[in-house]
C-alpha positions as CSV (number, residue, x, y, z in Angstrom):
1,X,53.8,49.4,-75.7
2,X,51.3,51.0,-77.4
3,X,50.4,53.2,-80.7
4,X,53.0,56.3,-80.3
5,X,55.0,54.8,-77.3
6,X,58.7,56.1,-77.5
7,X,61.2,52.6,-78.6
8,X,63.8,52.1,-76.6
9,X,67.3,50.6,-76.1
10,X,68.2,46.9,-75.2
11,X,70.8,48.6,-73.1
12,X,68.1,50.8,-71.5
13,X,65.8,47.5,-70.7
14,X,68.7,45.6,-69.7
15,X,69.4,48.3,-67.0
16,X,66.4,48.8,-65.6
17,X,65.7,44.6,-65.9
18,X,69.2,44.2,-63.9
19,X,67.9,46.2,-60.7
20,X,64.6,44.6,-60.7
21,X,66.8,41.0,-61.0
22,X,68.8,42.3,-57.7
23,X,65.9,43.2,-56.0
24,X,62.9,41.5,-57.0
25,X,62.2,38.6,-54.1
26,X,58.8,37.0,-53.1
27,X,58.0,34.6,-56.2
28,X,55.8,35.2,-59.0
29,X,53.1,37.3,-57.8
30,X,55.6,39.8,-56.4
31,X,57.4,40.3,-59.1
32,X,54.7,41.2,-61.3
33,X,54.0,44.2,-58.3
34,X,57.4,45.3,-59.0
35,X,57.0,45.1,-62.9
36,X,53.7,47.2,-62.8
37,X,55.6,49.9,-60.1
38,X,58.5,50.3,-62.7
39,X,57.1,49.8,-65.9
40,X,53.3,51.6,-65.4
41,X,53.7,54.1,-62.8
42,X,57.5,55.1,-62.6
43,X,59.4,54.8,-66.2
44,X,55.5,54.7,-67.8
45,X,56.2,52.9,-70.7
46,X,52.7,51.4,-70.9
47,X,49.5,51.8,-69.8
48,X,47.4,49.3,-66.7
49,X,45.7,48.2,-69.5
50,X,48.6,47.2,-71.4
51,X,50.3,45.6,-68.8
52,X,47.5,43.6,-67.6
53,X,47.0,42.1,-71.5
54,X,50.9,41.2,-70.7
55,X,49.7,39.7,-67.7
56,X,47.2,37.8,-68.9
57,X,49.1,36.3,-71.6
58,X,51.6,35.2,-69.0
59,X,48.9,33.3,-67.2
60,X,47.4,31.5,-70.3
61,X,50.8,30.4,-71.8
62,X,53.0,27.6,-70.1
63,X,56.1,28.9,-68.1
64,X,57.4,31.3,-65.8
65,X,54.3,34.1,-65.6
66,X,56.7,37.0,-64.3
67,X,59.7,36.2,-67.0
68,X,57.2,35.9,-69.5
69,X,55.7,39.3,-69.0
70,X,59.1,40.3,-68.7
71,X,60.4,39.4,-72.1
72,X,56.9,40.6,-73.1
73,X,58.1,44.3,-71.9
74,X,61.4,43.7,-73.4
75,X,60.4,42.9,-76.7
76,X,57.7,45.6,-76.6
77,X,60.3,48.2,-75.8
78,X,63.4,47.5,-77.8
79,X,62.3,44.3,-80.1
80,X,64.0,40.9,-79.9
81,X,67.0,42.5,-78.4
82,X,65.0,43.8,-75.4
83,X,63.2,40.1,-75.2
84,X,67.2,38.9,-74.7
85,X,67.9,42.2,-72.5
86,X,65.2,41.8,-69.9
87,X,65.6,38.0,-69.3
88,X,69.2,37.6,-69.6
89,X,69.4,41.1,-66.9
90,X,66.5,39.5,-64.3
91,X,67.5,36.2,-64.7
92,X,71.5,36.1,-64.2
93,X,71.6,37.7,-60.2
94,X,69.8,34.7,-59.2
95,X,71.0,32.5,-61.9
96,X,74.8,33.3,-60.4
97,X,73.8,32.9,-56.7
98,X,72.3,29.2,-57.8
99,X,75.6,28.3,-59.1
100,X,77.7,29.6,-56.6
101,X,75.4,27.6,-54.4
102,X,76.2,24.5,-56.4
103,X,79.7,24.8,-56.2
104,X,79.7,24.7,-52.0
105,X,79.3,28.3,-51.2
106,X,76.1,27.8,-49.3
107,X,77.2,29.1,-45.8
108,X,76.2,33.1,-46.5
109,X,72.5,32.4,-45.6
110,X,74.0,30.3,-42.1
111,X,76.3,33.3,-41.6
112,X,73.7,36.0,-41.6
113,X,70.7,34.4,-40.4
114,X,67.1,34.4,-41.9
115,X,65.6,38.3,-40.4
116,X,66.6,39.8,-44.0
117,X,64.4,37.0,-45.8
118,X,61.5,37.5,-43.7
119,X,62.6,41.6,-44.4
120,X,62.4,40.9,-47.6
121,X,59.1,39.3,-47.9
122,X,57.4,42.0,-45.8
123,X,58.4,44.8,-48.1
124,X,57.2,41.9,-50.8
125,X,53.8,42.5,-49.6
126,X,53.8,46.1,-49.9
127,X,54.8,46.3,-53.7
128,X,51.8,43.7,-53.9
129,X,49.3,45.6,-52.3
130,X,50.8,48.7,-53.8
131,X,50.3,47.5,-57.4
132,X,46.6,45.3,-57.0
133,X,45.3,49.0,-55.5
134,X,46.6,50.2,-58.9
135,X,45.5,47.4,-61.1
136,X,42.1,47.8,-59.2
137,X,41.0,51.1,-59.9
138,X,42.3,51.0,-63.5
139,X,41.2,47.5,-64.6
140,X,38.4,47.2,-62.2
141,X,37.3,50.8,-61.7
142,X,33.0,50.5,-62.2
143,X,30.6,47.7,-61.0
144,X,30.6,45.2,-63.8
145,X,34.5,44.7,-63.8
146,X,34.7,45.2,-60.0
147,X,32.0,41.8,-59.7
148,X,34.3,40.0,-62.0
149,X,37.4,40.7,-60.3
150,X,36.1,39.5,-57.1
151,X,34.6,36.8,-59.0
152,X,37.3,35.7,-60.2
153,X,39.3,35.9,-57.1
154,X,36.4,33.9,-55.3
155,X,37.5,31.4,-58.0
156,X,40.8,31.1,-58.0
157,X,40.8,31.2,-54.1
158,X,37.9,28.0,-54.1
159,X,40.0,25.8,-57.5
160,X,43.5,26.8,-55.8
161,X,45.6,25.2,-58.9
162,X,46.2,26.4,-62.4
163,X,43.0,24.7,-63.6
164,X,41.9,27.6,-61.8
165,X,43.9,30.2,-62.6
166,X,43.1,29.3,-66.0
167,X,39.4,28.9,-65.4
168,X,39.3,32.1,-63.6
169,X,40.7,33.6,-66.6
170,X,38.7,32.1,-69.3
171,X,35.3,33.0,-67.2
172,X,36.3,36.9,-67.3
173,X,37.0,36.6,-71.0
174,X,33.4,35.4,-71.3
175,X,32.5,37.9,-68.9
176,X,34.0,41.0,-70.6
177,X,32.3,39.7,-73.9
178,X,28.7,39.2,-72.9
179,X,28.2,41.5,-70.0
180,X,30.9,44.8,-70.9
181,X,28.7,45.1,-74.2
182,X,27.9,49.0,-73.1
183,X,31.2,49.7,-71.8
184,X,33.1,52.1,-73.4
185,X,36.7,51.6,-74.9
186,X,39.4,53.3,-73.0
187,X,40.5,55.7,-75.0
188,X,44.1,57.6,-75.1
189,X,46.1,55.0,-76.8
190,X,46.2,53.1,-79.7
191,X,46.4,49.1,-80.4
192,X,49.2,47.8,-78.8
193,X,52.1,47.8,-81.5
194,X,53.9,44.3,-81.6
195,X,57.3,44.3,-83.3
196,X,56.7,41.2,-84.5
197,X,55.4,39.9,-88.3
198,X,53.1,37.3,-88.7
199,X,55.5,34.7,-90.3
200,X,57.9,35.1,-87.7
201,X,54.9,34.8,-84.8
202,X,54.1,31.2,-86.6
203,X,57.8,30.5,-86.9
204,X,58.2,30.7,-83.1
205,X,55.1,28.6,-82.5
206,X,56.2,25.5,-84.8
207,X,59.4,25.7,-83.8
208,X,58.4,25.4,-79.9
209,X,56.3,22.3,-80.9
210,X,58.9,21.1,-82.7
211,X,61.6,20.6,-79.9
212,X,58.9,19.4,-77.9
213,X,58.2,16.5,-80.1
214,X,62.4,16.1,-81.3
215,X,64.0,16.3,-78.5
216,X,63.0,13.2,-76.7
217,X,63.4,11.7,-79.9
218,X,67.0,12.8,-80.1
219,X,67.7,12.3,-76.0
220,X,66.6,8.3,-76.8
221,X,68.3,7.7,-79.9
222,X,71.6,9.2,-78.5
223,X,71.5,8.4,-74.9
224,X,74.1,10.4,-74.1
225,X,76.2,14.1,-74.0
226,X,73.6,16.9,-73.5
227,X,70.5,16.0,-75.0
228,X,68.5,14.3,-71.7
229,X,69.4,17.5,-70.0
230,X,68.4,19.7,-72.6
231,X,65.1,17.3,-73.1
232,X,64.4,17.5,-69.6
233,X,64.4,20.9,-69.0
234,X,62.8,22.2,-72.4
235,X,59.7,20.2,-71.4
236,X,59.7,21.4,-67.7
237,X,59.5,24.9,-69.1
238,X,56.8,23.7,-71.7
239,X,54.5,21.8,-69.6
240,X,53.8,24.1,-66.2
241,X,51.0,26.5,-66.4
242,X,51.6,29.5,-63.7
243,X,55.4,28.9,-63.7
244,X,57.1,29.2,-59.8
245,X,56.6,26.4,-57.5
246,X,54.6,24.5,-60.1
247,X,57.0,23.5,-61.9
248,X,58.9,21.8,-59.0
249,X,57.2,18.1,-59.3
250,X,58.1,18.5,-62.7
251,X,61.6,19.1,-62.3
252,X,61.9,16.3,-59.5
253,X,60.1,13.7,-61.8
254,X,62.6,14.9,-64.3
255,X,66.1,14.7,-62.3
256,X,65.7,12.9,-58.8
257,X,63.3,10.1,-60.7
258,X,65.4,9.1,-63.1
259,X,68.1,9.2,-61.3
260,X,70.1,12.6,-62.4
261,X,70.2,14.4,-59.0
262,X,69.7,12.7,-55.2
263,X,66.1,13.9,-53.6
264,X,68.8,15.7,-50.7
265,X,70.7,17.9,-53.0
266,X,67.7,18.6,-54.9
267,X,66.2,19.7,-51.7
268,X,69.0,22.1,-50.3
269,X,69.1,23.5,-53.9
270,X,64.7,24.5,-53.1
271,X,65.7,25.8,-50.1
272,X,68.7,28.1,-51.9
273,X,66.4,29.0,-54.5
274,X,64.1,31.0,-51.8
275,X,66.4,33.0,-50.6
276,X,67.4,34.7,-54.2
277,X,65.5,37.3,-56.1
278,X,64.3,37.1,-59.3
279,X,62.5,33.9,-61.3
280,X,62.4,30.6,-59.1
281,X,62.9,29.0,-62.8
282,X,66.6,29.7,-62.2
283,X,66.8,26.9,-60.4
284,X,67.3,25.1,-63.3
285,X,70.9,26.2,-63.0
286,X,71.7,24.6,-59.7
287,X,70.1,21.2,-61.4
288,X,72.2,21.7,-64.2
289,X,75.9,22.2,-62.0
290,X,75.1,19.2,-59.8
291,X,74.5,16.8,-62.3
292,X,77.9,16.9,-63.4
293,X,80.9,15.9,-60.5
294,X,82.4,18.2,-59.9
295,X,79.7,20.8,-60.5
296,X,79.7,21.9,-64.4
297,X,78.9,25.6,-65.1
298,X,78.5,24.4,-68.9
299,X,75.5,22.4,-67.5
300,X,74.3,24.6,-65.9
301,X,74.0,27.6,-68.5
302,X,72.5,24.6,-70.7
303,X,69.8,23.8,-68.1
304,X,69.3,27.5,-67.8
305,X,68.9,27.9,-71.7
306,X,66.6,25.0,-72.1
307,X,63.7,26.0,-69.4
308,X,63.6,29.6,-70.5
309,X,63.8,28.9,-74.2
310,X,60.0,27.5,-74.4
311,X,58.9,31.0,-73.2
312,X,60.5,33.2,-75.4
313,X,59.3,31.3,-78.3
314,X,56.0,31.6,-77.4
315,X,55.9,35.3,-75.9
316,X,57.0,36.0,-79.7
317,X,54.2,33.9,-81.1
318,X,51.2,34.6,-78.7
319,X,51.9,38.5,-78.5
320,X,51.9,38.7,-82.0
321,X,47.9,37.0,-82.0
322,X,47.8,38.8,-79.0
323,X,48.0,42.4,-80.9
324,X,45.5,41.4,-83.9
325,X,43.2,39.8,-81.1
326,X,43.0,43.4,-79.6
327,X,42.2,45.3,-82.7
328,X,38.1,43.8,-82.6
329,X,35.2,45.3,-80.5
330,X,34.5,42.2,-79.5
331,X,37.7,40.9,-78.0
332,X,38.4,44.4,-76.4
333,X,35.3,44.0,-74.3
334,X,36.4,40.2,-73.5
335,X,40.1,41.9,-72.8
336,X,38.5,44.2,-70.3
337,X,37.0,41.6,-68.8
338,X,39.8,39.3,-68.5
339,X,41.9,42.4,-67.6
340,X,39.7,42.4,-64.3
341,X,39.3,39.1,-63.9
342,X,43.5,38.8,-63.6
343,X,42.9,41.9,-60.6
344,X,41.1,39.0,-59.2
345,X,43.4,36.5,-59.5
346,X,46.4,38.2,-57.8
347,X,44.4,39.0,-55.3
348,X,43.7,35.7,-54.4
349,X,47.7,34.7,-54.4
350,X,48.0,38.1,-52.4
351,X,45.8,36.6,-50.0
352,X,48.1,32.7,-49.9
353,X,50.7,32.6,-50.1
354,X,52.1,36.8,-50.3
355,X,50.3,37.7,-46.9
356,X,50.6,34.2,-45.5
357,X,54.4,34.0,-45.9
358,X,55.1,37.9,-45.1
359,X,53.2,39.1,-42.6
360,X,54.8,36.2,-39.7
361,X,55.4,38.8,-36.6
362,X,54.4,42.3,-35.7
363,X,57.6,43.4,-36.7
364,X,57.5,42.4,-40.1
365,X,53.6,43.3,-40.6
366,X,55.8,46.8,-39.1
367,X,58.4,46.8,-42.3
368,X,55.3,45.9,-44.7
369,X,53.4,48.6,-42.9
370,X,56.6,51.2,-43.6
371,X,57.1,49.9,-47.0
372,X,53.5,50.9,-48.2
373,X,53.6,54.2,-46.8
374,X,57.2,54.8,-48.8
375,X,56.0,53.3,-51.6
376,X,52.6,55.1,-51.7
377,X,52.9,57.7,-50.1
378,X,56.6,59.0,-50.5
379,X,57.0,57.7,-54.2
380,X,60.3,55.7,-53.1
381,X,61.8,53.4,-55.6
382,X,60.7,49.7,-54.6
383,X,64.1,48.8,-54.8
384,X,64.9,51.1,-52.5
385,X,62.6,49.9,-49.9
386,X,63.1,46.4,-50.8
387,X,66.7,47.4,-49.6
388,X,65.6,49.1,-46.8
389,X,63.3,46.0,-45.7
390,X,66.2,43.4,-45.7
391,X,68.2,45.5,-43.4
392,X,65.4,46.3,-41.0
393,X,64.7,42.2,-41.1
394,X,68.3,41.7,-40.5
395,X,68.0,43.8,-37.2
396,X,64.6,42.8,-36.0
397,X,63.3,39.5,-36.9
């Protein structure tokens, strides 16, 4: 949100945060497509430039990238009640589906086959391409910021881990600062206006550190009850930079390792988890009903809690720095540069795995064909033509 921006309601964000939760599939990358098609071009309630300082926080702090810049928009929008809104609204479809999986009803996806997932991910790759045309000739529009964006998807495509994302990132920063010296400042809106004060901001940060130091301090000393699943999870949501499929040895090393889940359910649970829409962090849920015999829906709305609770404390804290960071000359230019740089960067996940994945016949490169041209060219919804895409997989593929 920016200086003038209309506030909203955390009814309004929850709304709009609900359909994207139905609809969003495709992992990370995807979802940040369909946050830039609802949030920049259709409901405009920020600027390219704006949302790619959201998405670049999202990529520097640990945890799920797309819920981040989720909760990001959220608080933005409608203050700590739109942080709540936005995650609790995109998280609970998928969330829900996890659960019910856990509790044995896992033959829908048998029933109906796998065409309306591969549907799915085709229309997947139009929002994708949709928004990085978008992103492109906003945040990348002149020579300088076009080199670094392909730079940096050079980059990220040769160190293909988060060291690399992160590098990639940091390099465009430097960028933007040394070489953007002559570019002018976008003009047309103001500094972006964080509802957040600088006590609270610091709050949030010691507090995050905090349960990261006490709570395997209290999960040893007690042994039992809640506290090794709460432990387990707050750190898997602390420790992964990138957020999706990352965090995956994390959360085996943390429940199949020590013993909490068997390496088979865990599995069937992965596979469950990428048929949903939404954040794959939800499968923190599933993890959280198996544990207990029979499944425990307390367990899992703690597991839920505990890997999403990391994020949320420091959205609040690193906006905050965020906002004053964007107020100097100098960290505008390295902001523009970064801005590009993260172009760049989904790009290069465009490329592996969003192409890769949804692009597996010349029907579905069909359906991602057709969803482009409804997305681009007709102006339709993308959950409309997400919809559209799963039915068409269903019958085709």
């Amino acid at each position: 949100m920016t200086s003038g921006r209309k506030r909203g309601s955390s009814l309004e964000v929850f709304r709009v945060f609900l359909m994207l939760g139905l609809t969003s599939f495709g992992g990370p990358v995807a979802h940040l497509g369909y946050f830039r098609e609802a949030f920049v071009v259709r409901l405009q309630w920020m600027s390219d430039r704006a949302y790619g300082d959201i998405v670049a926080l999202g990529q520097l702090l640990p945890g799920p990238a797309s819920s981040q810049v989720g909760m990001a928009i959220g608080l933005l929008r409608a203050g700590y009640g739109g942080l709540i809104a936005a995650w609790l609204a995109f998280t609970l479809p998928s969330a829900l589906i996890l659960i019910a999986f856990a509790f044995g009803a896992g033959e829908l996806e048998a029933a109906l086959g796998a065409g309306w997932i591969h549907g799915l991910k085709a229309a997947a790759v139009a929002v994708v391409a949709h928004a990085l045309i978008g992103m492109a000739r906003s945040l990348a529009p002149d020579r300088k910021r076009a080199t670094i964006a392909v730079a940096g998807m050079i980059g990220a495509m040769l160190i293909p881990f988060t060291a690399g994302q992160l590098m990639v990132i940091v390099a465009g920063g430097l960028a933007g600062l040394v070489w953007l010296r002559d570019e002018p400042v976008p003009d047309g809106e103001g500094p972006m206006e964080v509802p957040v004060g600088r006590p609270t901001a610091i709050l949030a940060l010691l507090v995050f550190f905090f349960l990261l130091v006490a709570l395997p301090v209290v999960s040893r000393l007690v042994g039992d009850g809640p506290w090794p699943l709460i432990d387990a999870f707050y750190r898997a949501g602390s420790m992964v930079f990138g957020g999706g499929h990352v965090v995956l040895p994390l959360l085996e090393a943390e429940v199949v390792d020590t013993g909490m889940v068997d390496r088979e359910t865990f599995l069937a649970g992965y596979g469950a988890a990428q048929a949903v829409p939404g954040p794959l962090f939800t499968f923190a849920a599933y993890l959280g009903a198996v544990m207990e015999t029979p499944p425990s829906a307390l367990a899992a709305l703690m597991a839920l809690v505990a890997i999403f609770v990391p994020s949320a404390l420091l959205i609040v804290g690193g906006l905050h720095f965020q906002g004053l960071l964007r107020r100097a000359p100098p960290a505008r230019r390295a902001f523009a540069g970064v801005n590009a740089a993260v172009v760049g960067l989904l790009a290069a996940v465009f490329h592996d795995p969003i192409l890769s994945a949804g692009l597996i016949s010349v029907h579905a490169t069909a359906i991602a064909a057709a969803s482009f041209v409804a997305l681009a060219a007709w102006k339709a919804p993308a959950w409309a033509v997400v919809l559209l895409a799963g039915v068409a997989g269903f019958v085709v593929l």
